[in-house]
N, C-alpha and C positions, 0 to 999 in steps of 0.2 A: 510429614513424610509424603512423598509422592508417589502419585497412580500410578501403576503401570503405566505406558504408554501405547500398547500393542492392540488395546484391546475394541474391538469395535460395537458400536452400539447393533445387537440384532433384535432378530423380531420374534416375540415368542406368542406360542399361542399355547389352549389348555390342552394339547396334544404333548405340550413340553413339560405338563406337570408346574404349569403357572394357572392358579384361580386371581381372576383379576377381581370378581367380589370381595375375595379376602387380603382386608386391609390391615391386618397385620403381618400380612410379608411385603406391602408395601414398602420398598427402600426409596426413600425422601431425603431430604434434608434436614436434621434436626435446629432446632432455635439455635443460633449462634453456630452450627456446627467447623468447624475451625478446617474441615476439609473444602468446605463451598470457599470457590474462590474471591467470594464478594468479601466473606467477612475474614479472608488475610490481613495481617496487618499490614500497618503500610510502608514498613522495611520491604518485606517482602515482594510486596504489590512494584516497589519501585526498581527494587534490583531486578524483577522480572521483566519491565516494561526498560529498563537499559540495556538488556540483555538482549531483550529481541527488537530495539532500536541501533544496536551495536553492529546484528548481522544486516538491518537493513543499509545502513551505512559504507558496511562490508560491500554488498553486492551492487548497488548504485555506483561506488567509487570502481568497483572492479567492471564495471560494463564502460566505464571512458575511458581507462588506464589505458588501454591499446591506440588510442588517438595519438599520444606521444611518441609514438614508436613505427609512424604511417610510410615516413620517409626510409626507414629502416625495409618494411616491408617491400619496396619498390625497388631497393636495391638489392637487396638478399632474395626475392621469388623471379625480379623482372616484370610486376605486378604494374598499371596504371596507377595511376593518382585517385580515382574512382575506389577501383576494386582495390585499394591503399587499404579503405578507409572500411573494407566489410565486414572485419572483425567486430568493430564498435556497432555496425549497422545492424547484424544478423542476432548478433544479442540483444538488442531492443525485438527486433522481431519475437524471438524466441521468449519473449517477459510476454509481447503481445498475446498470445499463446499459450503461455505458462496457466495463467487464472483460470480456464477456462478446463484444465485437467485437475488443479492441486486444490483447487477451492473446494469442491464435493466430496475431495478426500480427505478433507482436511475437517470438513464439517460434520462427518459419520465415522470417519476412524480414530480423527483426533489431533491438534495442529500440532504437538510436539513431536507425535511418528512421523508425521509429514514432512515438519519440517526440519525435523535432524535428516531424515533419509535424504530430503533434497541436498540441503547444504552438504552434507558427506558425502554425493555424487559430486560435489561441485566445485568444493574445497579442500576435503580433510586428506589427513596423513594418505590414504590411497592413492591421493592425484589421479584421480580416477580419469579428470577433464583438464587443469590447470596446467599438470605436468607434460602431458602428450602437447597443448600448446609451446610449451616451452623449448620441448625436445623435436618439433614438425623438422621434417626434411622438405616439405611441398604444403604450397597456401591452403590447400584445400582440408588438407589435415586440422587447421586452424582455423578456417571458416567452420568446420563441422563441428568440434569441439565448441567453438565459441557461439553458438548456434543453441548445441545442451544446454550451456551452463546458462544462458537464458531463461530456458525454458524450466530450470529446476531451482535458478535465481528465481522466478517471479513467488516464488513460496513465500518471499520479503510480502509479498503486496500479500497474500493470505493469514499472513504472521499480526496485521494489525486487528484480524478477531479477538488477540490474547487482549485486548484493549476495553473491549465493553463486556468478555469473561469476568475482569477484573472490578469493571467499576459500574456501576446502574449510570440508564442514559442523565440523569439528574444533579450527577454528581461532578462539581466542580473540577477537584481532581484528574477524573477522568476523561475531561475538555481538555485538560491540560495535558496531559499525557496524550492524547490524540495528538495536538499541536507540536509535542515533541517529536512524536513518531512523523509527522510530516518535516520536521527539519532534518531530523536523519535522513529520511528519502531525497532529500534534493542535495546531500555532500557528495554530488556526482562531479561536480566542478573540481573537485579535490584530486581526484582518480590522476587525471593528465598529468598534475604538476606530482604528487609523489612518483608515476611514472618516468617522466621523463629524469626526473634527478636517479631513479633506479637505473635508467639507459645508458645515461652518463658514467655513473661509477663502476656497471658491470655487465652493462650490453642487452638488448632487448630481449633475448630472455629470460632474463630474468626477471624483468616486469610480469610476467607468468609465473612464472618460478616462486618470486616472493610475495603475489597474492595468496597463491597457493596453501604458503606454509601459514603468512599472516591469518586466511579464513579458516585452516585446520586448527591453529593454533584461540583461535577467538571462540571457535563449537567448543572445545573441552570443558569451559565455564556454563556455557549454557546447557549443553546434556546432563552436566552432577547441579545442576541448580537449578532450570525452570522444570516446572512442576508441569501436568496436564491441567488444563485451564478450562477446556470446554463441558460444563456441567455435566450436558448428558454422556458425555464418555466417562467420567466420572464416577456419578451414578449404575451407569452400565455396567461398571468393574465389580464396585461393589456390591452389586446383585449377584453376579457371578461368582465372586467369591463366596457371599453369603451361601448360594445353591452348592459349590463345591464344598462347604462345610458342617454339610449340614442341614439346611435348607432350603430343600428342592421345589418348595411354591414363590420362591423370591422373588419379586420381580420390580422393574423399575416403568416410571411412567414413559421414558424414552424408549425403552425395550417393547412397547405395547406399541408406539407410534410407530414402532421398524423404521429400518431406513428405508430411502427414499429407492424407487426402480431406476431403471436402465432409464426409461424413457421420459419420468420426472427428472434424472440429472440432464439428460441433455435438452431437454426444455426450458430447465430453469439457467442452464450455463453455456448453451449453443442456439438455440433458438431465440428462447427469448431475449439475449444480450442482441442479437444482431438482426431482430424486429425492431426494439428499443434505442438503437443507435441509430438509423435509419428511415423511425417512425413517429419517434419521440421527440420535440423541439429543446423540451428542455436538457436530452443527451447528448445530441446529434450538436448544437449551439453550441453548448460548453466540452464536447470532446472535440469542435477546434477552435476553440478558446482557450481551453488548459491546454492543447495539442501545440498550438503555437507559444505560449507563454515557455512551456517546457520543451519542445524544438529549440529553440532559439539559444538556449544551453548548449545543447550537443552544439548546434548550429557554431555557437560562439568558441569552444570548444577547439577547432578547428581552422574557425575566423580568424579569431584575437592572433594569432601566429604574426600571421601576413598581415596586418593589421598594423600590429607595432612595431612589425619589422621595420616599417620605417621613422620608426623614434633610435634603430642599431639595436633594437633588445634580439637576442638570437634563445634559441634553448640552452638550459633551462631555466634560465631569469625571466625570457618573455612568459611562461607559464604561472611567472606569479601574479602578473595581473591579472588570475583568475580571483584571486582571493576577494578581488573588489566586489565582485556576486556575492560572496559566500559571506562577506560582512554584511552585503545589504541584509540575505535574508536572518541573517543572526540579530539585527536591528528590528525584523517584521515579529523576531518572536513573541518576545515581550509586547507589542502592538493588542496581541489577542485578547488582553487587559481591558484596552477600548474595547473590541466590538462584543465582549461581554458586557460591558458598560452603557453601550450600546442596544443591544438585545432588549438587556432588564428594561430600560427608558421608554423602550417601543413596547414591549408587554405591559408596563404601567398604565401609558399614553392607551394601549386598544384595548386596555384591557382580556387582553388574550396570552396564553401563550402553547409555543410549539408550534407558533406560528414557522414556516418553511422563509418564508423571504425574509426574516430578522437576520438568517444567516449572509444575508449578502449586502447587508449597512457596508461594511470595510468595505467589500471590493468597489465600493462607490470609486476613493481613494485610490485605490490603485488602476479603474478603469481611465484614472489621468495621467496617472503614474507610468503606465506599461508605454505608451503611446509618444510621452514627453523625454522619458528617458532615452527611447531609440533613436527618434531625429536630435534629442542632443548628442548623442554618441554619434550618427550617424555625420555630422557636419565639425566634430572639435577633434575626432578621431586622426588626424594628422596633422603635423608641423604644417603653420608654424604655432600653433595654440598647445599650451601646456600639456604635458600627457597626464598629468593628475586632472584637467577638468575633463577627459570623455574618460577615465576611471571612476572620476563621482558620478558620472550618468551610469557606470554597472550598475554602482552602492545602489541607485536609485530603482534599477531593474532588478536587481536581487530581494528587496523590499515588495515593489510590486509581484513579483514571483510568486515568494510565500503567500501572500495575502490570495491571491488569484488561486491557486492551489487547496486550500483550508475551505475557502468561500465556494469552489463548485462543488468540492466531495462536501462536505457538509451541507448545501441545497438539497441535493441531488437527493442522497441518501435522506433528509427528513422529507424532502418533495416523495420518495418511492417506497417509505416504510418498508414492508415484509417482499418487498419487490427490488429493494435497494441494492444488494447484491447483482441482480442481472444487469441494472441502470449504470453500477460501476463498473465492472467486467465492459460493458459495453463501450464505457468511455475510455478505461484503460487499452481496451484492444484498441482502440482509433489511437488515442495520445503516443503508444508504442509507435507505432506502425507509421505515424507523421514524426516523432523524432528520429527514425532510424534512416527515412528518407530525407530528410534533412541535412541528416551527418552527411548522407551519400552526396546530396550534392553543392556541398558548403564550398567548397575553394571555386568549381566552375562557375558557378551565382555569383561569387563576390569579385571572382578573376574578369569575368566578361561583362560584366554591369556596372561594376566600379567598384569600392569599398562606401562611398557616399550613398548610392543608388539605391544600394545593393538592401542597406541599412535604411534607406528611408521606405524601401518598398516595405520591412518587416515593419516600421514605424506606424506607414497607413493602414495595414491590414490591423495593427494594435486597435488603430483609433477607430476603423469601421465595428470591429466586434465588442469594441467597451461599449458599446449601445447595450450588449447582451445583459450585464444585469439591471441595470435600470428597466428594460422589458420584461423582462421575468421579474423584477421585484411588482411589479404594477400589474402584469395580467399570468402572473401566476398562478394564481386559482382557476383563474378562467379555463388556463392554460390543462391544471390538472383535473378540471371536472370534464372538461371534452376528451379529456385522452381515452383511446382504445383500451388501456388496460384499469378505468378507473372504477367499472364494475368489478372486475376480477380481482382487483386490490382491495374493494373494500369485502367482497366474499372473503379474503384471506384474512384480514383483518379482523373480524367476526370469526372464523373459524381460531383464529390465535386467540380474541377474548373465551369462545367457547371452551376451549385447550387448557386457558390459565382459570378459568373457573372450575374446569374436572380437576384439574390440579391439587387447588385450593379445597374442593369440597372432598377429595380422596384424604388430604391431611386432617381436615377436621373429622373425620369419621375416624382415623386411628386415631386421633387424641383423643375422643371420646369414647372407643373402643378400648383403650388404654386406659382409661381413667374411670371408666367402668368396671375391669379388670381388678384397679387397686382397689376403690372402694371396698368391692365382694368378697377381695382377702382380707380388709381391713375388720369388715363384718364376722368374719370367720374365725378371726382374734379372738 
C-alpha cells in the first residue's frame, strides 16, 4: 500500500512531546519490512522505474517536438527564423532552472508530490501549459508557456532519486536501471519527427494539443501506481500517524534531523552548484563536454532538415533520419555490460574499489567515437556519396552520445559523493543552457559556414575535449584532494558515517529494549 504523499518530513523537538532517549517510540524500519523501498520486490521495483522512465521520455520528446513546427511559426506570428525556434530554446532554459527549485522539494516533501504536481502543471487533463500553447493567438503566449513547462518538466531530472530509493549503490540492478533512465532521457530526437507527422495530419497545434493529452493521459498510471520512494518521507508518515493514533512520543530519525533551512537549501542548490561549475575542473570540463555532446542533438535537430534537403527528402520523411541517433544510442545500451566488465578488471588488477575513474574506461571509446563520427558526417553529408553512409556516422554518434552521458554523471557523482547533487545541478544548468543556445543558432551556423564547416568545426571541438577523460582518469585524485571543497566533503562524509552509526546504535537498543521486554514477560509466565 502506498504512503501518503503530501506529507513532509518536520522537525520535532521534546516541546512536541517527542523523548528522543526513548527508543521504543522509535519508528525504524523493521527486518525485511516490505514498506522500505529497498526490500520491494522486483515487479514492483521495475514497473516503478518504467513509470518514471516513461515521464522522462514524455518530457525530453516534448521539449523538441516544437522544432518541427519552426517554419509554421514564422508564417502564423511573422516571427524570424531565430525567434522560430524559441519555443524549443526557452524550454531548455527553463529544465536549466527547473533543478535548482524541485530538487530540495523533492528531497524534504517527497519526489512523487513533486513530481505529480509538476507533471500536472504541465501536462495533465487541465492543460494547465500545453493547451494555452496550442490555443496562443500571439508568440509570446507560447514562449511563456513553454518556458513553465520547462521549468516544472525538469522534475524528470529529480525523478532519477526514485533510482537509488529503490536500489543500494552495490547493486547490479540498479546500475542497470540507472542506464535505462539515461536512455529514456536522450528520446529527445524522437519529439521532431512524431511532431512533425502530427503537423502534417492536423496542423501545428496540435503538436501541443496531442502532447498535452499523451502526458495527461501517461500521469494516470503513475499517480494509482508509483508508491512514495524516499525513506525518510516514508518514515516521517508513519510517525505521524503513529502520534495521531495514539502515540504521541513517536518519532522518526529523519523527524529529529528536520529539514534543512532557507539558507542550507540555497547553498547546497544555488550557491554551491554555481561555485562548483565555475571552480571545479572536474564540473566545469564535463558540463562542456556532455554540454556539447547533448547540443549537438538539439543542434542536429534543426540541421539534419537543411541538410538532407539536398538528397529531395522534405517533411516529414527527412525527420526520420533522426532515427539514425536514436539506434546508435539504443546499440550503447547493452554496451554498459562492458564497462562493468570493465570496472570489475580494474578493481581486481588495483585491487581497490569505488574507485571514481573506473567509471570513465567506456568513454575512452567514445572519446574517438564522438569526434570520428562528426567529420565523417561532416564531409559524406551530401551527394554525391550515399545518404546511408553520413546516416551510419549518426548510428556512430548516438553510440558515443550514450556512453559520454552515463560516464560524466557517474564520475561526477562518485568523484562528489554527499556533494554530488550540487556538482550535477551544476553541470545540468551549463548542459541546458548550451543546448538551448545551440538550437537558437543552428540554421545561421550551418547557413553561413557551410554544412561541411559547419560540422567539422563541432567535429574539432569533439576531438579537443575527448582529452578530458583520459585527464581525469589519470589526475583525478590529485584533482579531487586539491579541490576547495575536499575538506568540506570529507566533514560531510564523517558526519553521514556519524548519522548511520546513531542510526544503527538507536536500532540496536530497541531490539534490545524489546527483547528485554519479552524475556520479563516470559519470566512472569
Amino acid at each position: 500500500m502506498a504512503e501518503p504523499t503530501g506529507t513532509a518530513v518536520t522537525t520535532l523537538t521534546p516541546d512536541d512531546g517527542a523523548d528522543f532517549n526513548d527508543q521504543s517510540d522509535l519508528v525504524h524500519w523493521d527486518h525485511n519490512d516490505p514498506e522500505n523501498p529497498f526490500n520491494y520486490p522486483i515487479w514492483k521495483k521495475a514497473m516503478i522505474c518504467t513509470l518514471v522512465c516513461l515521464q522522462g521520455s514524455w518530457v525530453t520528446m516534448c521539449s523538441s517536438s516544437s522544432a518541427s513546427i519552426s517554419n509554421d511559426m514564422q508564417e502564423v506570428f511573422g516571427v524570424s527564423s531565430i525567434v522560430s525556434r524559441l519555443p524549443v530554446a526557452v524550454f531548455l532554459f527553463g529544465m536549466a532552472v527547473g533543478p535548482v527549485i524541485l530538487t530540495p522539494l523533492a528531497e524534504d516533501f517527497g519526489r512523487k508530490r513533486v513530481l505529480v504536481l509538476c507533471l500536472a502543471i504541465v501536462c495533465a487533463f487541465p492543460h494547465i501549459l500545453q493547451i494555452p500553447c496550442a490555443l496562443a493567438t500571439n508568440f509570446a503566449t507560447i514562449v511563456i508557456c513553454r518556458t513553465l513547462c520547462g521549468i516544472f518538466g525538469a522534475t524528470v531530472i529529480t525523478s532519477v532519486g526514485n533510482i537509488p530509493d529503490l536500489w543500494r549503490t552495490d547493486d547490479i540492478t540498479g546500475l542497470w536501471a540507472m542506464n535505462g533512465w539515461a536512455y529514456s532521457a536522450e528520446a529527445v530526437i524522437i519529439g521532431p519527427l512524431v511532431g512533425a507527422y502530427i503537423n502534417q495530419a492536423h496542423g501545428w497545434r496540435w503538436v501541443y494539443g496531442i502532447w498535452g493529452i499523451v502526458g495527461g493521459v501517461s500521469l494516470i498510471p503513475f499517480i494509482a501506481l508509483v508508491p512514495e520512494t524516499r525513506g525518510g518521507v516514508i518514515l516521517a508518515a508513519r510517525a505521524q500517524r503513529a502520534r495521531k493514533s495514539g502515540r504521541p512520543g513517536a518519532w522518526a530519525i529523519h523527524e529529529k534531523l528536520g529539514r534543512r533551512s532557507i539558507s542550507q537549501i540555497l547553498k547546497e542548490t544555488v550557491l554551491r552548484p554555481a561555485i562548483m561549475l565555475f571552480t571545479e575542473p572536474i564540473v566545469y570540463c564535463f558540463a562542456l563536454y556532455d554540454g556539447l555532446n547533448y547540443g549537438i542533438i538539439y543542434l542536429a535537430v534543426e540541421a539534419i532538415p537543411l541538410i538532407y534537403a539536398q538528397y529531395g527528402l522534405e517533411d516529414p520523411k527527412v525527420e526520420l533520419t533522426f532515427f539514425s541517433i536514436q539506434i546508435g544510442v539504443t546499440i550503447a545500451l547493452p554496451l554498459f555490460y562492458l564497462q562493468r566488465k570493465l570496472t570489475l578488471w580494474s578493481e581486481r588488477k588495483e585491487g581497490r574499489k569505488d574507485v571514481p575513474e573506473h567509471k570513465l574506461i567506456w568513454a575512452f571509446l567514445a572519446a574517438f567515437l564522438f569526434p570520428i563520427s562528426m567529420f565523417w558526417f561532416a564531409w559524406t553529408g551530401r551527394p554525391p556519396f550515399s545518404i546511408y553512409v553520413s546516416l551510419a556516422a549518426l548510428v556512430v554518434f548516438g553510440i558515443s552520445g550514450h556512453i559520454i552521458f552515463m560516464a560524466v554523471s557517474d564520475f561526477t557523482v562518485e568523484s562528489y559523493g554527499l556533494m554530488a547533487s550540487s556538482a550535477v545541478t551544476g553541470q545540468s544548468f551549463a548542459r541546458e543552457n548550451i543546448c538551448g543556445i545551440m538550437c537558437l543558432v543552428s540554421v545561421p551556423f550551418y547557413q553561413n559556414l557551410g554544412f561541411q564547416w559547419a560540422s567539422t568545426i563541432l567535429a574539432i571541438l569533439a576531438t579537443v575535449m575527448g582529452i578530458f577523460p583520459f585527464i581525469f582518469y589519470k589526475y583525478g585524485p590529485w584533482i579531487r584532494r586539491n579541490s576547495r571543497y575536499a575538506q568540506e566533503l570529507a566533514e560531510l562524509q564523517q558526519e553521514e558515517k556519524d548519522r548511520l552509526k546513531f542510526i544503527e546504535a538507536q536500532f540496536h537498543l530497541r531490539k534490545s529494549s524489546l527483547e528485554g521486554e519479552f524475556e520479563k514477560e516470559l519470566k512472569q509466565e
